[in-house]
KEPANU-729234 format. One record per residue (C-alpha): residue in one letter; x, y, z; residue number from 1. Coordinates in steps of 0.5 Angstrom, whole numbers. Each point is the difference from the previous one (the first is absolute). Layout:
<r=A&xx=X&yy=Y&zz=Z&k=NUM> $
...
REM end
This chain:
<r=X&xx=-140&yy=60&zz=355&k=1> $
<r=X&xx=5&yy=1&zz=4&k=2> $
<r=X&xx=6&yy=-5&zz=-1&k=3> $
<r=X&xx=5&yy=-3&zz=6&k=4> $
<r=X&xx=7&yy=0&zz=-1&k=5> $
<r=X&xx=4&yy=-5&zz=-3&k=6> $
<r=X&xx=1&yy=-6&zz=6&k=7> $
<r=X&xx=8&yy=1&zz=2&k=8> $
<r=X&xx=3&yy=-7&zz=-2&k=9> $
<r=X&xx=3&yy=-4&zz=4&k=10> $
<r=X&xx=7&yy=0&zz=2&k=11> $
<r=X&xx=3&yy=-5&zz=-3&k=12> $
<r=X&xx=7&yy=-5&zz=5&k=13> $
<r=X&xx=4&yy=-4&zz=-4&k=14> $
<r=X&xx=3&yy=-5&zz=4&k=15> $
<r=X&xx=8&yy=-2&zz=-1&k=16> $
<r=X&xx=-2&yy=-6&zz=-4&k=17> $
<r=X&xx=-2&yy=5&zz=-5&k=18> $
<r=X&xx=6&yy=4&zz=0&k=19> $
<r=X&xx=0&yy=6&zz=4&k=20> $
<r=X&xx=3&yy=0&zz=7&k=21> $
<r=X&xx=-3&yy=5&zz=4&k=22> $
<r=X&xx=5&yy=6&zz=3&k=23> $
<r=X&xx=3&yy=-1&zz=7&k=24> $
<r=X&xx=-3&yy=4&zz=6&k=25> $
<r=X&xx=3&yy=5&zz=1&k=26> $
<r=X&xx=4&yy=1&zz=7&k=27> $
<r=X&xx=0&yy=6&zz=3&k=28> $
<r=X&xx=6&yy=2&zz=2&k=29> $
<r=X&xx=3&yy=-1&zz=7&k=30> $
<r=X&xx=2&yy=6&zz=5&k=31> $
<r=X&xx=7&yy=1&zz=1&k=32> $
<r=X&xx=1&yy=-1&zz=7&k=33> $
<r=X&xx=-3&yy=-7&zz=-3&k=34> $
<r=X&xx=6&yy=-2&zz=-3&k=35> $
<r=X&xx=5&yy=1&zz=7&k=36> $
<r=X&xx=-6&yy=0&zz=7&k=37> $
<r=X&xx=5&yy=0&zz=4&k=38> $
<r=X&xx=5&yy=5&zz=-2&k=39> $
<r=X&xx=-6&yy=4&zz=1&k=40> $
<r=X&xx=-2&yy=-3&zz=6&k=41> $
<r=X&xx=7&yy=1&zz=4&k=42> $
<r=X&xx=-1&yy=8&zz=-3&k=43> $
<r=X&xx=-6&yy=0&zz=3&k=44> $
<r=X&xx=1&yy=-3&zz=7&k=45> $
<r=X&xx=5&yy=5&zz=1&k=46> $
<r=X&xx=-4&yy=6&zz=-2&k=47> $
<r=X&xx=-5&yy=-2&zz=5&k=48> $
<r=X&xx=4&yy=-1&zz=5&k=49> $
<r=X&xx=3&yy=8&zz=-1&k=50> $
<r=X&xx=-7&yy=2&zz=-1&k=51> $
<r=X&xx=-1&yy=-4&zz=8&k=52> $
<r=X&xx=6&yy=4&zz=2&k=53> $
<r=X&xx=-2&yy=6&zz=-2&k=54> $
<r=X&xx=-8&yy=0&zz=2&k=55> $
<r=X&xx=3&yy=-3&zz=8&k=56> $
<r=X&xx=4&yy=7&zz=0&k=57> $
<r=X&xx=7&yy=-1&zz=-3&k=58> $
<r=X&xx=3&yy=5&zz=-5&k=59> $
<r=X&xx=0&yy=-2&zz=-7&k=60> $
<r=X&xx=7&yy=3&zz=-1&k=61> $
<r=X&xx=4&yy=-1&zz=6&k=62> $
<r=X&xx=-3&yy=-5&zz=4&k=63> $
<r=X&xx=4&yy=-1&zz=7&k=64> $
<r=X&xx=3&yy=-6&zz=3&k=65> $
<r=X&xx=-5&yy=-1&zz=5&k=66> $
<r=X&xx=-5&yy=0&zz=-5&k=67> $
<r=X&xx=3&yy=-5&zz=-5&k=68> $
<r=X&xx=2&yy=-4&zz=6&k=69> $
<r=X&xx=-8&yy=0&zz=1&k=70> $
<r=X&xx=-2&yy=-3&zz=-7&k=71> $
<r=X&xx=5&yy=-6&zz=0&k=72> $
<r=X&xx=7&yy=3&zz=-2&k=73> $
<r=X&xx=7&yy=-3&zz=1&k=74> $
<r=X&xx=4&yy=1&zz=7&k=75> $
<r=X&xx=5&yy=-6&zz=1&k=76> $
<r=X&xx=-1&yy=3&zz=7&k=77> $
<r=X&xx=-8&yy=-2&zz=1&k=78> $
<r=X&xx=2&yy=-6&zz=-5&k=79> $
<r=X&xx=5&yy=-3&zz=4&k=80> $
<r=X&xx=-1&yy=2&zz=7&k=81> $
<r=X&xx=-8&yy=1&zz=-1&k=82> $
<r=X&xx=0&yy=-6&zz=-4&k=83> $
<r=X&xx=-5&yy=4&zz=-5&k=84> $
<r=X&xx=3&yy=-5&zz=-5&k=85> $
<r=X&xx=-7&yy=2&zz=-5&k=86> $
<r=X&xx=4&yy=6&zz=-1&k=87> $
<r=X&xx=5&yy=-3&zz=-5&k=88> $
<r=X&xx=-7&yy=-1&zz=-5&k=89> $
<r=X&xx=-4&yy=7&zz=2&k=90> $
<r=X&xx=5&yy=5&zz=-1&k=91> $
<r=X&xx=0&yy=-2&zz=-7&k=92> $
<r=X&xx=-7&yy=3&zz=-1&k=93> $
<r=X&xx=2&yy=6&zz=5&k=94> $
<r=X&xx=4&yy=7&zz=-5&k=95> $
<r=X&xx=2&yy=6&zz=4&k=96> $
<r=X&xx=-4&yy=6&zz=-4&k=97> $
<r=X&xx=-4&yy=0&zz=-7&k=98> $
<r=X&xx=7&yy=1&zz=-3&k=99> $
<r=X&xx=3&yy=-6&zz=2&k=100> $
<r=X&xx=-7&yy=-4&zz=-1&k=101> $
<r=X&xx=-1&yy=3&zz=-7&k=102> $
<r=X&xx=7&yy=-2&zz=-2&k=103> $
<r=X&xx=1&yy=-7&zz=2&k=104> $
<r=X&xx=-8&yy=-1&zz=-3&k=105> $
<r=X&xx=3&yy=3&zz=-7&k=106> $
<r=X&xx=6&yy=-6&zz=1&k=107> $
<r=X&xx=-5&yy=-5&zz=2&k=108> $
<r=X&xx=-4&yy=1&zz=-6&k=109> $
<r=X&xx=4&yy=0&zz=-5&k=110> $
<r=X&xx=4&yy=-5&zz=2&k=111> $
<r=X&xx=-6&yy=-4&zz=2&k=112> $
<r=X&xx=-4&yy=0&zz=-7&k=113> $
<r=X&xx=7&yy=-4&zz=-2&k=114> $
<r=X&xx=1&yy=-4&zz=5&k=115> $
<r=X&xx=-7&yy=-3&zz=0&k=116> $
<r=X&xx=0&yy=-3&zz=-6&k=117> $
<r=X&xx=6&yy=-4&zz=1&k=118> $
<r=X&xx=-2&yy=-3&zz=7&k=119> $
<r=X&xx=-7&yy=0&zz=0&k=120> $
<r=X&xx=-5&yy=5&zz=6&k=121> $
<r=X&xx=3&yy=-5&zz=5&k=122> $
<r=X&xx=7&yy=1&zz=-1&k=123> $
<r=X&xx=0&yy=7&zz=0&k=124> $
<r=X&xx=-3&yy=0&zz=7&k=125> $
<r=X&xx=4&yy=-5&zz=3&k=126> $
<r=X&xx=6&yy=4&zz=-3&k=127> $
<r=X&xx=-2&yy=7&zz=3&k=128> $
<r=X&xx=-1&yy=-4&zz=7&k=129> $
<r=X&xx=6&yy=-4&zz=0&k=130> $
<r=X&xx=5&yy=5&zz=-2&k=131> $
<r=X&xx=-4&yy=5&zz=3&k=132> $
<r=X&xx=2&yy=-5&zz=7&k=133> $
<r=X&xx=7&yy=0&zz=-3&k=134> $
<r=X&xx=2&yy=6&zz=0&k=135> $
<r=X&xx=-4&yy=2&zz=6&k=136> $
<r=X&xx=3&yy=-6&zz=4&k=137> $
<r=X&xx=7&yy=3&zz=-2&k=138> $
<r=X&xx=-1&yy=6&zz=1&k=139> $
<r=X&xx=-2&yy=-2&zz=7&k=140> $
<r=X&xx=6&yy=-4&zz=1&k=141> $
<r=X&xx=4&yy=6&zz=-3&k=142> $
<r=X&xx=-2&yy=5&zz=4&k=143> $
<r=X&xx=0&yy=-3&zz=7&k=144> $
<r=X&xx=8&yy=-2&zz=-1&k=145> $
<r=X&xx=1&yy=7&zz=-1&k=146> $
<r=X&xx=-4&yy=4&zz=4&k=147> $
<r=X&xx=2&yy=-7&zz=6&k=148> $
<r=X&xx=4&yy=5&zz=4&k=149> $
<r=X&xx=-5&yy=5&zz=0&k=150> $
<r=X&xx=-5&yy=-5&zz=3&k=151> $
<r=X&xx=5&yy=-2&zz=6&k=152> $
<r=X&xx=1&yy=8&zz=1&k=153> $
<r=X&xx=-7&yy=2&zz=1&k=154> $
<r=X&xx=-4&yy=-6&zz=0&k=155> $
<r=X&xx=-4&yy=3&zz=-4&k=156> $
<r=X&xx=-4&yy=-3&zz=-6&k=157> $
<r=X&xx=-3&yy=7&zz=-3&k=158> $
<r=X&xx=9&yy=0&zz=-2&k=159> $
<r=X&xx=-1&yy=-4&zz=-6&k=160> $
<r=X&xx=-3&yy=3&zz=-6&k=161> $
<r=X&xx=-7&yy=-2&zz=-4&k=162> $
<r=X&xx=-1&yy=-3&zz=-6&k=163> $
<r=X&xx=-5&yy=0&zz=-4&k=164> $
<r=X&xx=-3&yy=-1&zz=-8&k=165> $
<r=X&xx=0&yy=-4&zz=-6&k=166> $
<r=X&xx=7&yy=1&zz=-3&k=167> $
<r=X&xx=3&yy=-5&zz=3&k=168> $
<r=X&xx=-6&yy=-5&zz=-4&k=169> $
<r=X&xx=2&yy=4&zz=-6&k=170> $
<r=X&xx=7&yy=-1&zz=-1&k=171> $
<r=X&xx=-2&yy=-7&zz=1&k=172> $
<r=X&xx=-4&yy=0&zz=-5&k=173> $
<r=X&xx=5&yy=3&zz=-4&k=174> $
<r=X&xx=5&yy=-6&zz=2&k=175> $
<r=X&xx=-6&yy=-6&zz=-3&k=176> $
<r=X&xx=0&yy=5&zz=-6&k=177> $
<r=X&xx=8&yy=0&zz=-2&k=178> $
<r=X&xx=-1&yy=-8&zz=1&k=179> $
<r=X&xx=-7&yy=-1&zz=-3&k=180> $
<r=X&xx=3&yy=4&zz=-6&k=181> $
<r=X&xx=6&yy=-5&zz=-2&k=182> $
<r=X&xx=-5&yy=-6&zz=-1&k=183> $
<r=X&xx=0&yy=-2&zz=-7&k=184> $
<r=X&xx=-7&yy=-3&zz=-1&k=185> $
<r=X&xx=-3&yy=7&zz=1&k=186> $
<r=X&xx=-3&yy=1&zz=-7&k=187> $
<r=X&xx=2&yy=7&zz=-2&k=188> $
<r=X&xx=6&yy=2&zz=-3&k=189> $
<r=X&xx=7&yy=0&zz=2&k=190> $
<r=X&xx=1&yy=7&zz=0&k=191> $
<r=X&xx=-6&yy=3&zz=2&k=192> $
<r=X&xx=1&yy=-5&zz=7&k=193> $
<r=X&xx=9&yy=3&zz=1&k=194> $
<r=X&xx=-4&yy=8&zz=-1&k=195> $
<r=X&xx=-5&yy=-3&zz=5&k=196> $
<r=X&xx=4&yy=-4&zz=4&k=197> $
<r=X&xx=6&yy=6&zz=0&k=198> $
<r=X&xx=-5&yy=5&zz=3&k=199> $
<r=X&xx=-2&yy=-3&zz=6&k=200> $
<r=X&xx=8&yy=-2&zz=1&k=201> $
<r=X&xx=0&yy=8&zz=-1&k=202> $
<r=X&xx=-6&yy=2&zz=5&k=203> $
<r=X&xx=4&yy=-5&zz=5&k=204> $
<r=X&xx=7&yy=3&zz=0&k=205> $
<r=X&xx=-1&yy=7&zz=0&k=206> $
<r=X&xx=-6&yy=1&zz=5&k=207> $
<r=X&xx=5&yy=-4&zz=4&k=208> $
<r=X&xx=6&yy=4&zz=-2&k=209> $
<r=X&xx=-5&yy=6&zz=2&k=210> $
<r=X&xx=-2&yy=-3&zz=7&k=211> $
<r=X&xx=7&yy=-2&zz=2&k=212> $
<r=X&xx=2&yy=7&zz=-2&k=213> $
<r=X&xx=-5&yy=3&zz=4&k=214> $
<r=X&xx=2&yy=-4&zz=6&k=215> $
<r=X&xx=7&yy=2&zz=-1&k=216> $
<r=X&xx=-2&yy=8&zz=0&k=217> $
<r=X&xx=-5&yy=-1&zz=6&k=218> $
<r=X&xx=6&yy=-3&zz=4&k=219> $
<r=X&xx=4&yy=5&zz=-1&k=220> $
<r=X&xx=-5&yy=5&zz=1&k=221> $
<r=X&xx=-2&yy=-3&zz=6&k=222> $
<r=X&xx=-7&yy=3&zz=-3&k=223> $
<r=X&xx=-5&yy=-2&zz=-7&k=224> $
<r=X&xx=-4&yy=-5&zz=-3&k=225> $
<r=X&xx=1&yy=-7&zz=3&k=226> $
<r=X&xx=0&yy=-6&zz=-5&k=227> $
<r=X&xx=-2&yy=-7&zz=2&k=228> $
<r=X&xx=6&yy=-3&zz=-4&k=229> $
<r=X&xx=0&yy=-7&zz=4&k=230> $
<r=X&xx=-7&yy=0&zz=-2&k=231> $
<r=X&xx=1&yy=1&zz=-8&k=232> $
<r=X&xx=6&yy=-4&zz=0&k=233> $
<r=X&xx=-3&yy=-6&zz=3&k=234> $
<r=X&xx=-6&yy=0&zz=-3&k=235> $
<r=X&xx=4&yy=0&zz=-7&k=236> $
<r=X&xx=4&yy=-6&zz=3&k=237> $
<r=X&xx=-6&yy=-3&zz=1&k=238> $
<r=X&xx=-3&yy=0&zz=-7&k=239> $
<r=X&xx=5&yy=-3&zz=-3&k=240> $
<r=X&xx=0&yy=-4&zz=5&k=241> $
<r=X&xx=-7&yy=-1&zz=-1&k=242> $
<r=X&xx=1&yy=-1&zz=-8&k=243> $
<r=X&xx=5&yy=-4&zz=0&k=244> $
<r=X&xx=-4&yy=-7&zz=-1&k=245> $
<r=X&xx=-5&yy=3&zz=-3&k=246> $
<r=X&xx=-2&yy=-1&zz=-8&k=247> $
<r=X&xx=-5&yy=6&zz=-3&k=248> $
<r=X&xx=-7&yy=-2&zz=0&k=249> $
<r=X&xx=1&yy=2&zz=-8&k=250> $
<r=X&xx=3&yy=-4&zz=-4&k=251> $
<r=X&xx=0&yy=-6&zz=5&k=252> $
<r=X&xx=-5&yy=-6&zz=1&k=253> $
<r=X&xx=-4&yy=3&zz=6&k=254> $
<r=X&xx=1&yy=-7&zz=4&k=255> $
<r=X&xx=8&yy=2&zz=0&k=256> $
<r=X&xx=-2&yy=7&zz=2&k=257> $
<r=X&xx=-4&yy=-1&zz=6&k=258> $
<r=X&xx=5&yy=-6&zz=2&k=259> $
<r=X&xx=6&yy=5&zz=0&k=260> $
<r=X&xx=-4&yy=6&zz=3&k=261> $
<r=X&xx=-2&yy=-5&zz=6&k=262> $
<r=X&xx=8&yy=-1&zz=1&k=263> $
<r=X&xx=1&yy=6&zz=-1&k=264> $
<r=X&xx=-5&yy=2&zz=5&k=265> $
<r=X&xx=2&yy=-6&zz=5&k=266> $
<r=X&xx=8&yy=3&zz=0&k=267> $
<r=X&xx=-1&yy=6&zz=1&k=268> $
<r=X&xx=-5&yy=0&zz=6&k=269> $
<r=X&xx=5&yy=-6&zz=2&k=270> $
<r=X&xx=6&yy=5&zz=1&k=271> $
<r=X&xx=-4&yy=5&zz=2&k=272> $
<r=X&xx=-2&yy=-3&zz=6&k=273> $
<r=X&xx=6&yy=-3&zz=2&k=274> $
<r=X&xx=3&yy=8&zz=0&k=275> $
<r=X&xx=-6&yy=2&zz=4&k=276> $
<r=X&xx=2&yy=-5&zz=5&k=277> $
<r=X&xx=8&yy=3&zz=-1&k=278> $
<r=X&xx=-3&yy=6&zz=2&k=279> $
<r=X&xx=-4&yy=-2&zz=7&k=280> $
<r=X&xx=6&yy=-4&zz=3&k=281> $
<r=X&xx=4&yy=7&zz=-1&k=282> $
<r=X&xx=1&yy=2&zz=7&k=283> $
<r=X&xx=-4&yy=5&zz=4&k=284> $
REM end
C-alpha cells in the first residue's frame, strides 16, 4: 500500500502576551533625490530649459544674445523700459552654454543637498527665486547706471549687456547657509558645523574674489568672459538676509521654524518690491 506524507503542521502565532513581539516591517529604503526634491527639481527645471533652448536652435556652447534674450534672460534695457519685469525671475533659469549650466547645476546640487534639510523643500525654492530676484534686480539697477549714457547716446536697448543663470541664486543659497550653520540647535557637533560652515564661507569668497577678478581683466582688455558679479552679490546679500530671522528646520520646534520662514519670506519680498518700485521710477 502506498502511504501519504506526513500532514505539514500548522504554523504556530504567538501573540505578545505570550512573549513574542513580532519584527518591524522592513522599510524600504527611499531614493535620494527623496531626501531633498527640490534641489533636484530646480536641477531639473534648469537642464530642460537648455535642452528647449537647444532643440529651438540655440548653440549649446555659445548661445548669442538675441537667443538668450528669447528664452527670458536679463536686460535692464527690456526690464526697464520694456517693462519685462518677468525677466528678474526667468533669467535664473536661463545659462549661457552647457559649460556654465553644468557648473552652476554642480553648485546648486551640493549646496542644496545641505541646505534642504535645514530649510525644508519650501525654503529651498523660496531662497533660489527671491535671491535669484535679488541679485538679478541689482544687477538690473547696476547695469542701467552704468551703461545710462550710452542709453541717451544711441537710444539703443541692445546697449545694455544680458544676464542670465542660476549663480546668483546659489550664492544666495550659499548666504542662508553661512547663517543657518551658526544656530546652535542644530544636533551635530561643533566641529563638524565650523568645517561645514567654513566651506561655504569659502566657496563664496573665492568664486567672488575670481569673478571680480575677471571683471577687472575684461575691462582692461576691452575683450573676455563677461561676469555677472551684481547678480552673485546680490543674491548673496539676499540669502543672508533671507536667513536672518530664520532657526533651522533641525533641532527647532516645527511651529517655531515655519513662523520664522514666514518673516523671513514676508521681509524679504517686502524689500524687494519696494527696490523694484526704485527701479521703475529711475527716469527714461
Amino acid at each position: 500500500m502506498g502511504s501519504s506524507p506526513p500532514p505539514t503542521p500548522e504554523p504556530e502565532y504567538l501573540s505578545p502576551e505570550a512573549g513574542f513581539n513580532p519584527p518591524p516591517p522592513v522599510r524600504k529604503p527611499r531614493p535620494s533625490w527623496a531626501y531633498a526634491p527640490a534641489t533636484y527639481l530646480l536641477v531639473g527645471i534648469n537642464c530642460l530649459v537648455f535642452l528647449a533652448m537647444t532643440m529651438h536652435g540655440v548653440k549649446p556652447m555659445s548661445p548669442s544674445a538675441d537667443q538668450l534674450l528669447t528664452f527670458g534672460a536679463d536686460n535692464a534695457g527690456s526690464v526697464l523700459v520694456g517693462s519685462e519685469w518677468v525677466r528678474i525671475v526667468t533669467a535664473m533659469f536661463v545659462h549661457v552654454g552647457i559649460l556654465h549650466l553644468a557648473t552652476n547645476m554642480w553648485c546648486l546640487w551640493n549646496l542644496g543637498l545641505l541646505a534642504e534639510p535645514l530649510m525644508g523643500s519650501a525654503g529651498l525654492l523660496t531662497v533660489y527665486i527671491l535671491t535669484g530676484a535679488g541679485g538679478n534686480l541689482l544687477s538690473t539697477f547696476v547695469n542701467w547706471w552704468w551703461f545710462n549714457a550710452d542709453w541717451v547716446k544711441f537710444h539703443d536697448i541692445g546697449v545694455f549687456p544680458v544676464g542670465a543663470g542660476a549663480s546668483g541664486a546659489v550664492f544666495g543659497i550659499a548666504g542662508a547657509l553661512i547663517i543657518l550653520l551658526k544656530s546652535h540647535r542644530l544636533p551635530v557637533p561643533t566641529l563638524e558645523l565650523q568645517k561645514l560652515r567654513r566651506s561655504v564661507i569659502y566657496f563664496a569668497a573665492i568664486n567672488l574674489v575670481i569673478g571680480f577678478s575677471i571683471s577687472f581683466g575684461t575691462m582692461v582688455a576691452h575683450s573676455g568672459l563677461q561676469i555677472d558679479n551684481m547678480a552673485h552679490l546680490g543674491g548673496f546679500s539676499s540669502g543672508l538676509l533671507f536667513a536672518a530671522p530664520m532657526v533651522p528646520l533641525l533641532g527647532s520646534p516645527r511651529d517655531l521654524f515655519l513662523f520664522r520662514r514666514r518673516i523671513a519670506t514676508l521681509l524679504v519680498v517686502g524689500i524687494l518690491v519696494l527696490f523694484g518700485f526704485y527701479l521703475a521710477q529711475l527716469p527714461r
